[in-house]
N, C-alpha and C positions, 0 to 999 in steps of 0.2 A: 524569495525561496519558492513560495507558489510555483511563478513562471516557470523559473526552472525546474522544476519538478512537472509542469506540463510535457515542458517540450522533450524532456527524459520520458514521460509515459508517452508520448508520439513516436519518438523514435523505438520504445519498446512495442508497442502497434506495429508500426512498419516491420518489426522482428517477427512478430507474434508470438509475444513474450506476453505471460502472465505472471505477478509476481507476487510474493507472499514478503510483507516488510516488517522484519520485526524491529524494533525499535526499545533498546537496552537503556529507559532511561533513569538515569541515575540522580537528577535534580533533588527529589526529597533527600536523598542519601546525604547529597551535598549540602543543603541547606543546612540539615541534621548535624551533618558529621562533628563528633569532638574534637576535631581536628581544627576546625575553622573556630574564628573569634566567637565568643561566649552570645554578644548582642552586635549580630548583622543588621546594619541598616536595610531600614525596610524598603529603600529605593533598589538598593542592591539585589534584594533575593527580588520582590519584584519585575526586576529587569531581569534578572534569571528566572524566574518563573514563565515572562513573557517570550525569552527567547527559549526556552524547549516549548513552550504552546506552537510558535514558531513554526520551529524544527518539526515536531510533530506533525503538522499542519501539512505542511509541504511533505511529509510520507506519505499521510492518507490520501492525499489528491493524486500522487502515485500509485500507491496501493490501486485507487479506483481509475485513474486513466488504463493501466492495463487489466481490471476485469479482477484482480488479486484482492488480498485483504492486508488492512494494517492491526498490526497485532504486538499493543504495547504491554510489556513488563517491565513494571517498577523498582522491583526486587527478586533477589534469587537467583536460579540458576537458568529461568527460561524454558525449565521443563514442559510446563503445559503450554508453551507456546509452541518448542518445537515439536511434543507430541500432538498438536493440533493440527501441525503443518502435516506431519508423518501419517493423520488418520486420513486427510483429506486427498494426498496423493498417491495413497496406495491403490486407488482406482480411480479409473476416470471414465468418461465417454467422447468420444472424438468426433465432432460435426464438423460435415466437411461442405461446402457450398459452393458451387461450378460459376464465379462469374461470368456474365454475359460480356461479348464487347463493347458494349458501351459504358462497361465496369472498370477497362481498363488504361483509363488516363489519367491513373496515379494519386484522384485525390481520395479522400476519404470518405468509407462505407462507413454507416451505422448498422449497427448487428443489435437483436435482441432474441435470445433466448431466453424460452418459458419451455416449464415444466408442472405437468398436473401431477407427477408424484407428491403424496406428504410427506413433510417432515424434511425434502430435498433443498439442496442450497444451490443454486449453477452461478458460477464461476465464468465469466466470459468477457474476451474483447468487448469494449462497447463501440471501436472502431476497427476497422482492416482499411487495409490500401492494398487493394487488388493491381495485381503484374501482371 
């Protein structure tokens, strides 16, 4: 999953796409539920435990190839994730950077953005492929 979730934050680079992943995960729910047998083998929830660690995994690495954040909810309706999404987008700042030609043979730039405001969080590609 990893991998794949690399080469998906690469081609979101190439986009210059930053992405915000929320991740609706239901595992405890499941584990939990009245619905399932009384006493789950503990190989069983185990092995579901390890595959949403998993899954997870492979968003955050997402989440961070394109500069975004992973933002898991356990329960509920997702509210304060998507109002976290909603506070963080309502502004933004736009850096724009003029590669040079020897910037332009497709592979990939590392970018770092800092900032000396407090209390600030920046958000950013950690790669470009300059065209």
């Amino acid at each position: 999953v990893r991998g794949f979730m690399t080469r998906l934050g690469e081609q979101a680079a190439r986009a210059n796409v930053t992405t915000y992943v929320l991740h609706m995960d239901d595992t405890f729910n499941e584990l939990t539920s009245v619905a399932r047998p009384p006493r789950r083998p503990t190989d069983q929830a185990n092995s579901l435990m390890a595959d949403g660690q998993a899954f997870a995994s492979g968003l955050e690495n997402l989440a961070g190839e394109t500069g975004g954040v992973y933002l898991a909810t356990r329960a509920g309706t997702g509210d304060l994730a998507f109002g976290r999404v909603l506070k963080e987008t309502l502004a933004y700042y736009l850096v724009g950077v003029e590669p040079g030609p020897e910037d332009l043979d497709g592979r990939k730039l590392m970018v770092e953005v800092k900032t000396r405001a407090k209390g600030a969080t920046v958000r950013a590609l950690r790669e470009v492929i300059a065209r």
